[in-house]
N, C-alpha and C positions, 0 to 999 in steps of 0.2 A: 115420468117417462118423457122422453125426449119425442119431439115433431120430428115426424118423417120428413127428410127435403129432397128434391128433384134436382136435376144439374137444368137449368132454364138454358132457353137460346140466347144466345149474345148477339150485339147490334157489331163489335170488335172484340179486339184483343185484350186495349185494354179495359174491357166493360169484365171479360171473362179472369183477365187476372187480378180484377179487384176483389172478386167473387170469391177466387180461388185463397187469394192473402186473406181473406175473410170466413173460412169457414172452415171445418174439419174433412177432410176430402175422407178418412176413413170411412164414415159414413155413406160416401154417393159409391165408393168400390162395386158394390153390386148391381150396378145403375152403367157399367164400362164393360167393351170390349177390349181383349187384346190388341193390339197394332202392331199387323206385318209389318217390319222395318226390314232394308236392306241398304247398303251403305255401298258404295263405289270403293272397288280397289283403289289401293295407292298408287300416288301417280311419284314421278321418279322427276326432277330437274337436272336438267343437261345442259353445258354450254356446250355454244357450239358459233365458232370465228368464221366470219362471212369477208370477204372481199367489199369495199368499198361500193363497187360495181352491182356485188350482188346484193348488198343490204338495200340500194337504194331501190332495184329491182323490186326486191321485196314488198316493203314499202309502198312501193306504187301498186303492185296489185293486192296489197291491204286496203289500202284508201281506196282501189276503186270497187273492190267489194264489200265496203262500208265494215271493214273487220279489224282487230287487232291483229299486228306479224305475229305473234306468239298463236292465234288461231289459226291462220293462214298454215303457220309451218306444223301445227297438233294435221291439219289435215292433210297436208303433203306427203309427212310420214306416216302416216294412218292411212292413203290411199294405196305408197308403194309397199308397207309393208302387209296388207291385207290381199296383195296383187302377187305376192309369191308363194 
């Protein structure tokens, strides 16, 4: 008859997946819970041709909100189209 074993606490990740490469996980099955997973809709890529003028706009108030323009512009369109 085989030793009952426990899933022990791990110090990391890779403490746990050495654990894991190493043992028969059908065994701990009854030792786990399910896990609610939800997953974010997909997101869509769009170009979109700015002026010279306005890219560099851009730009400047990315850097001065310590952001990337691709965040900068997710929120612009995410404020005006939440605003109608």
């Amino acid at each position: 008859m085989k030793k009952s074993i426990s899933i022990p606490n791990f110090k990391n990740d890779t403490k746990a997946a050495d654990f894991f490469d190493t043992h028969d996980t059908s065994e701990l099955l009854s030792q786990t819970t399910a896990a609610n997973l939800s997953f974010q809709k997909p997101t869509h890529k769009v170009v979109v041709e700015l002026q010279e003028n306005q890219w560099q706009k851009l730009l400047k108030i990315a850097n001065s909100r310590k952001l990337s323009y691709t965040k900068i512009l997710e929120r612009f369109i995410s404020k005006e189209l939440t605003s109608r």
